[in-house]
C-alpha positions in Angstrom: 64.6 -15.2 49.1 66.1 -15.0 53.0 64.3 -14.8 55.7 65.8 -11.6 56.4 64.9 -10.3 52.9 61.5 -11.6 53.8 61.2 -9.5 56.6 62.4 -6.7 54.8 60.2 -6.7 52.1 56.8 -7.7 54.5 58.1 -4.0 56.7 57.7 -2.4 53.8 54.6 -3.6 52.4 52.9 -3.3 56.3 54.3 0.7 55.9 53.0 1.4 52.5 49.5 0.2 53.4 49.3 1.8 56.6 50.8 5.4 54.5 47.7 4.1 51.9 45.4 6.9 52.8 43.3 8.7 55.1 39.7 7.2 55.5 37.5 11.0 55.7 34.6 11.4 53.6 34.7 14.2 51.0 32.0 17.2 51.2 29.0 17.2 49.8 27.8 19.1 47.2 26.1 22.6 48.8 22.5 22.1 49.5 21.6 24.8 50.8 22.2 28.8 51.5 24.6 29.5 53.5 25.1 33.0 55.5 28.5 33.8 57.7 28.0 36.5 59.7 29.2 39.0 61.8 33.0 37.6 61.6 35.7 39.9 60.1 35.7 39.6 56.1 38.9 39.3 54.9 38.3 39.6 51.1 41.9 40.4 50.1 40.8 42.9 46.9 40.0 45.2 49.4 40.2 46.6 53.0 38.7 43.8 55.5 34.9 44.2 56.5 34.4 44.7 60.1 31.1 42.3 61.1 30.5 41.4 58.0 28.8 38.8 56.6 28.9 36.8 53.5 26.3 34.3 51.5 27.1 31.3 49.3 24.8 29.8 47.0 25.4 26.5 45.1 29.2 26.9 45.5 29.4 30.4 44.8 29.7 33.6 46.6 26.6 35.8 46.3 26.8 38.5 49.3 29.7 40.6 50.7 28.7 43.1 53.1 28.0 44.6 56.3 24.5 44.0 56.1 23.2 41.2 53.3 19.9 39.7 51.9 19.3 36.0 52.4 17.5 33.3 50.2 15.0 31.8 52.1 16.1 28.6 54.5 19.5 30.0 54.4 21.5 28.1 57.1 23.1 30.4 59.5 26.4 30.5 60.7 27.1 32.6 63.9 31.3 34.1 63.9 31.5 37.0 66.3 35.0 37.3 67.3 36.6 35.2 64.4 37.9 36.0 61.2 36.8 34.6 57.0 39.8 34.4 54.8 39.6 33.1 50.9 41.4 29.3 51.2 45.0 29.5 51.3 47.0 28.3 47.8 49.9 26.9 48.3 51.9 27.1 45.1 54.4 24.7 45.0 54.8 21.8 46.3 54.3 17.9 45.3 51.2 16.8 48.0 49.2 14.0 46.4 52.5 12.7 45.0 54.6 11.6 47.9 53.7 10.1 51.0 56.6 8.9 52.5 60.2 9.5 50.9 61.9 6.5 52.0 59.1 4.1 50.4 59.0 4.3 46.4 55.8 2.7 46.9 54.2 6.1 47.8 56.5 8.3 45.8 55.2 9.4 42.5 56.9 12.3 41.5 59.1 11.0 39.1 59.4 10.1 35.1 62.2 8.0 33.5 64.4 10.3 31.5 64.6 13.9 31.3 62.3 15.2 28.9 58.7 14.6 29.6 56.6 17.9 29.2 53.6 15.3 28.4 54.0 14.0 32.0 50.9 15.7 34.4 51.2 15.8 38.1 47.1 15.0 38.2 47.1 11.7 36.9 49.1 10.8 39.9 47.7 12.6 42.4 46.6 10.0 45.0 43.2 11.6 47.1 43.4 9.8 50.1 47.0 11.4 50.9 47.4 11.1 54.7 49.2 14.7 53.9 46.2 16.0 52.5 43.7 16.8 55.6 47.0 17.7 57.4 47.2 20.7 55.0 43.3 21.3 55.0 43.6 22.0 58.6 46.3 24.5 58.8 43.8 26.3 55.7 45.4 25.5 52.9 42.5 24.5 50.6 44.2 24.7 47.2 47.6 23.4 45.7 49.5 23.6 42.9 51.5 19.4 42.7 54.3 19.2 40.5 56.3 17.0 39.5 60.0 16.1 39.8 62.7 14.9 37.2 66.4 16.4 35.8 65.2 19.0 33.3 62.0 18.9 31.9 60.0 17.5 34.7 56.7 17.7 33.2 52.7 19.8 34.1 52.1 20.7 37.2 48.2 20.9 38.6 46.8 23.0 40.3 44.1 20.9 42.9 41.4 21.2 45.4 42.7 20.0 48.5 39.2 17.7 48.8 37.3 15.2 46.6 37.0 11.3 45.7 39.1 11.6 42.7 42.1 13.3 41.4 39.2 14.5 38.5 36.7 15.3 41.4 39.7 17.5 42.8 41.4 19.3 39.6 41.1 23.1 39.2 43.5 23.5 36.6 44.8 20.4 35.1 47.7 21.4 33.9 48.6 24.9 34.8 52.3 25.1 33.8 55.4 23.5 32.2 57.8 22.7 35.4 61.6 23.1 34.0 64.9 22.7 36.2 66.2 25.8 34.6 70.2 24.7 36.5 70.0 22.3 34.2 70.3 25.0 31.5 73.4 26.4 32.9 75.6 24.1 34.1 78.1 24.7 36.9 82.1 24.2 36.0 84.9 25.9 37.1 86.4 25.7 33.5 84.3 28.9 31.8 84.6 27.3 28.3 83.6 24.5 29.1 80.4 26.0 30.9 79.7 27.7 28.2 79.8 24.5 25.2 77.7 23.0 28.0 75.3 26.0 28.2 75.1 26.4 24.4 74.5 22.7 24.0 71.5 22.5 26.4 69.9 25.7 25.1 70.3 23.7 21.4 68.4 20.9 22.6 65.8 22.6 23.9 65.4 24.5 20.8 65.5 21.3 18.7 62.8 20.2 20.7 60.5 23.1 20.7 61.4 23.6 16.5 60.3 19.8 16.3 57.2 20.8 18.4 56.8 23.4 15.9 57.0 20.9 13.0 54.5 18.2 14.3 51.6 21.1 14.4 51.8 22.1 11.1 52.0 18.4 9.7 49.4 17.3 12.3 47.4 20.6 10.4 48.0 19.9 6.9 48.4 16.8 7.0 46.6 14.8 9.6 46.1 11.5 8.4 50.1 11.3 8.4 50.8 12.9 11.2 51.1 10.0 14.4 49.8 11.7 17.3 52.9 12.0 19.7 51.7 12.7 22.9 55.1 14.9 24.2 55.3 17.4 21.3 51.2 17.6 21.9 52.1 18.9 25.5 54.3 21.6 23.9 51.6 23.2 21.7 50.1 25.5 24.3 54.3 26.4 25.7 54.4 27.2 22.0 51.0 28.7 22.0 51.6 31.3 25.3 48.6 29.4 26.7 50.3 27.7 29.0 53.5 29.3 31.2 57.3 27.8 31.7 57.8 27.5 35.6 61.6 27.8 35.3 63.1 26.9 38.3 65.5 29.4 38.6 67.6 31.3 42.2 70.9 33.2 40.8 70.8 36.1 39.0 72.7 34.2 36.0 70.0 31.6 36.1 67.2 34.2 35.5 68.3 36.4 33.2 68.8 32.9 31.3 65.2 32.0 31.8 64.0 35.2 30.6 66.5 35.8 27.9 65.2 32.7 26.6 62.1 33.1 26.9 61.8 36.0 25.1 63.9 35.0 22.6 61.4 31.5 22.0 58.0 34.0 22.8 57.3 31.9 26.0 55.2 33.0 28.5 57.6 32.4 31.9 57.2 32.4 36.0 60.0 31.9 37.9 60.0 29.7 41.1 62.5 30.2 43.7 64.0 33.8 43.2 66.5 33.9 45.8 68.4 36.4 43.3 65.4 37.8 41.5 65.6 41.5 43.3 68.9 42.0 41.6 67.2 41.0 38.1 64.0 43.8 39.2 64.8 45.6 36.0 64.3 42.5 34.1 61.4 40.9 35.1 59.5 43.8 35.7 60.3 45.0 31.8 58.7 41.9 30.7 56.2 41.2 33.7 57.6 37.9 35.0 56.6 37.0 38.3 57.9 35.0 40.9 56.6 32.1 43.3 59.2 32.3 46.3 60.4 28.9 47.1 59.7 29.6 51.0 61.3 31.8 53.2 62.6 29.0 56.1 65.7 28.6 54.3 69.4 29.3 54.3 71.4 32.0 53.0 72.6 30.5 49.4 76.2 32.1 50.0 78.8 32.0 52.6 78.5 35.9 52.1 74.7 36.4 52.2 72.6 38.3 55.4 71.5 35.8 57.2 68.0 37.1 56.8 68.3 37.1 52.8 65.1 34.5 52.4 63.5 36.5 55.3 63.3 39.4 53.7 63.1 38.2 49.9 59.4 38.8 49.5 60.1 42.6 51.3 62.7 43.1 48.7 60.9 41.8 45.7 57.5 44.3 46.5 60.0 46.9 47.2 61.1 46.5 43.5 57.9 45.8 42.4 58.2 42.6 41.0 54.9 40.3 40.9 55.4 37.6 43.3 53.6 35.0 45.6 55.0 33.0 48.2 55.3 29.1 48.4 56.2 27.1 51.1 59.0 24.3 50.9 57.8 23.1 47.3 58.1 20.3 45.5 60.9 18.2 45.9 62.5 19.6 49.3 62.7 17.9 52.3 60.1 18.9 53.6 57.6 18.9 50.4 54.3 18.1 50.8 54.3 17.3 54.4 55.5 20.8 54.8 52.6 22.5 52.7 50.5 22.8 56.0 53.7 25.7 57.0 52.7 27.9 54.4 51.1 30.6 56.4 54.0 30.9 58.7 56.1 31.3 55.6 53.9 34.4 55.2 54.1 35.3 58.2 58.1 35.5 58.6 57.9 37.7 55.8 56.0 40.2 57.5 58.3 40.1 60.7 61.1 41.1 58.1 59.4 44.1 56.7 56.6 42.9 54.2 53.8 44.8 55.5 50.8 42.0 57.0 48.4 42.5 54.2 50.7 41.7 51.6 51.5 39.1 53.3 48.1 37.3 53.3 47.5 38.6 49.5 50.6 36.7 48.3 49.2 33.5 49.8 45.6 34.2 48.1 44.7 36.5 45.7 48.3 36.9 44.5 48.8 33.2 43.9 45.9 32.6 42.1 47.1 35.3 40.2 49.9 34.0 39.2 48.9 30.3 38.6 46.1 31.5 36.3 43.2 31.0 38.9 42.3 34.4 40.0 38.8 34.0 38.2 37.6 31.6 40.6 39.6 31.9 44.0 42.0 33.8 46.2 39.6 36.5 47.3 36.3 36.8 48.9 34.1 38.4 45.6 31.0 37.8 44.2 31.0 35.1 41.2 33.9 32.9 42.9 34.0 29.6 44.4 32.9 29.3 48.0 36.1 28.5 48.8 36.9 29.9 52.4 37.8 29.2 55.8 36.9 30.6 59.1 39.6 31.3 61.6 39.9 32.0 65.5 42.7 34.4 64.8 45.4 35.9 62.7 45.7 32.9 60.2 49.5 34.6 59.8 49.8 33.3 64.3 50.6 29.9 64.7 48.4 30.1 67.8 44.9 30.3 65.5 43.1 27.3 64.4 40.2 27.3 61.2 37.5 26.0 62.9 35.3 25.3 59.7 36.0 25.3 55.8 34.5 24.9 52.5 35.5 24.3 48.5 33.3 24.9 46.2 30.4 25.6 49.3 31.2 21.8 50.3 31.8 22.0 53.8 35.1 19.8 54.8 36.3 17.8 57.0 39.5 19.5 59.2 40.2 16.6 61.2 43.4 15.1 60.4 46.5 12.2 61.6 48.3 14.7 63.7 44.8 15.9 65.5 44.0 12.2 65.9 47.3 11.1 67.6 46.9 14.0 69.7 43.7 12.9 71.3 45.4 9.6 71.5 47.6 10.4 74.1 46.1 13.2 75.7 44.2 10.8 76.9 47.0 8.0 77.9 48.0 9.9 81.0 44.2 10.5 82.3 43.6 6.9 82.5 
């Protein structure tokens, strides 16, 4: 080896340790009562609470009211003038899994091959992501990391944005298949060709989910011949409805392909990116297929479009009353998981292109935890759910408000993060 290969390969290692991880302590577990009052209650499954207050006990809401009984040696939190929202979900996007793009080291997203339904975004989720507490601090307390590939890219998780283990911080382990559903209809200007091309991928995909079919009823009949093969075990709760296909899907060819398919196999199907899905409204809402919009800071996807079309694409998808939540940059874009911390100003373009403010909020809560299979536990402010909130100075939609305090689960986190810490860093160098 050169020197200059040397140097190279010593760069890299000095960036991959530095991008290990972030050195804050998880919460601990909820010791005590705690009481929030007098802060506006934003409990999303209903109209906000004006000086409200609300109790959590043991990681669990209790209290949601104007005016609330406390357990004794409750611990009292004081919020006039500031605002409780349910944590934000962001619901797609690959945090835990990248660090650093240019560094393989710290990039995790990604199987060999292009079939591996039995691959799960958890196992690889790295805690001590620099990009976590980054994400925490904007008030997004709960994600949903998937992973990347050509076609069948494998589970996605959804996680708790806090904990000493990727097990400490699971929610959902695996909470969908994640399928590159252009991969299904391939582009060529030849239209026969596209469609031997379309017809053959479709046929593979059936093979695989007929073989899926035929490894359960060996494995129940016959057992003690039946290997245990860890993909087609993945497929069982596809096949099952128990688990959804996240068919990455934006034209309105694309979709209807996704769905028609779907039906067609008895899959249970959400469709992430949507950039066509108001003109398939008829569709999806016959067979009540929602959508995670892949973000609204992004370009028109023709030369022909309004410039506003991903503006206005969560405006246009209530107005046709299609289910529907909204992501921020998501897994795999540039941006990805250092871009998850944008999600409420994702929202909040939205509403300054016609999706009225409450909706707004709802798709970033209560409607994504909807849609990921969650709803039981978070995205509103309800008795019986997890203690997972945040307490805001302000709109959490304005990029001038700041969460000033946090919990999962009634563990109270920590919201410092790298960006706050390089901030006091040189505020400081020019008042020395």
């Amino acid at each position: 080896m050169n020197i200059r290969s040397t140097a190279s390969l010593l760069i890299a290692i000095s960036i991959a340790w530095h991008a290990a991880g972030h050195d804050q302590i998880p919460g601990s577990a909820q010791s005590k009562p705690i009481v929030i009052r007098s802060a506006t209650i934003h409990i999303i499954d209903g109209p906000a609470i004006d000086n409200g207050s609300v109790v959590f006990v043991d990681g669990k809401i209790t209290a949601v009211s104007k005016k609330v009984v406390v357990p004794p040696k409750t611990i009292e939190i004081d919020a006039k003038g500031l605002h409780v929202y349910p944590g934000l979900i962001e619901s797609m996007t690959d945090i835990g899994l990248r660090e650093i793009s240019s560094i393989s080291a710290t990039d995790d997203r990604t199987e060999f091959g292009d079939r591996n339904p039995n691959a799960n975004a958890l196992v690889a989720v790295n805690p001590d992501s620099e990009l976590i507490p980054v994400a925490r601090a904007g008030g997004v307390l709960i994600a949903m990391t998937a992973p990347r590939g050509r076609w069948i890219r494998g589970q996605a998780s959804v996680i708790q944005l806090d904990g000493w283990t990727a097990r400490d911080m699971s929610l959902r382990s695996a909470a969908g298949l994640y399928v590159d559903w252009t991969a299904m209809e391939p582009r060529d200007d030849d239209e026969k060709k596209r469609i031997e091309k379309r017809t053959e991928k479709h046929s593979q995909l059936d093979a695989l989910l007929e073989e899926a079919r035929r490894y359960r009823k060996g494995r129940d009949h016959r057992p003690e011949r039946t290997a245990t093969d860890l993909r087609l075990e993945s497929l069982l709760p596809v096949l099952d409805g128990h688990l959804p296909v996240i068919a990455e899907a934006n034209d309105q060819a694309t979709i209807e392909s996704a769905v028609a398919y779907s039906q067609r196999q008895k899959l249970k199907l959400i469709i992430y990116g949507g950039y066509d899905a108001p003109q398939c409204a008829q569709l999806l809402n016959q067979y009540g297929v929602p959508v995670i919009v892949a973000g609204t800071h992004r370009l028109p996807a023709r030369r022909n479009d309004p410039y506003d079309a991903a503006y206005t694409l969560p405006s246009r998808l209530r107005q046709s009353k299609i289910k529907f939540c909204i992501g921020g940059a998501g897994a795999g874009s540039p941006g990805g998981a250092a871009s998850a911390r944008n999600l409420p100003y994702h929202a909040a373009t939205a509403v300054a292109y016609g999706l009225p403010h409450a909706d707004a909020v709802r798709a970033i809560t209560l409607s994504a935890a909807e849609v990921l299979g969650i709803a039981d536990q978070v995205g509103s402010i309800t008795e019986g759910k997890d203690a997972t909130l945040i307490i805001a100075d302000g709109d959490i939609l304005e990029s001038g408000s700041n969460v000033t305090q946090a919990w999962i689960q009634g563990r109270e986190v920590d919201l410092g993060s790298r960006h706050k810490t390089l901030y006091q860093k040189y505020r400081k160098k020019y008042s020395q």
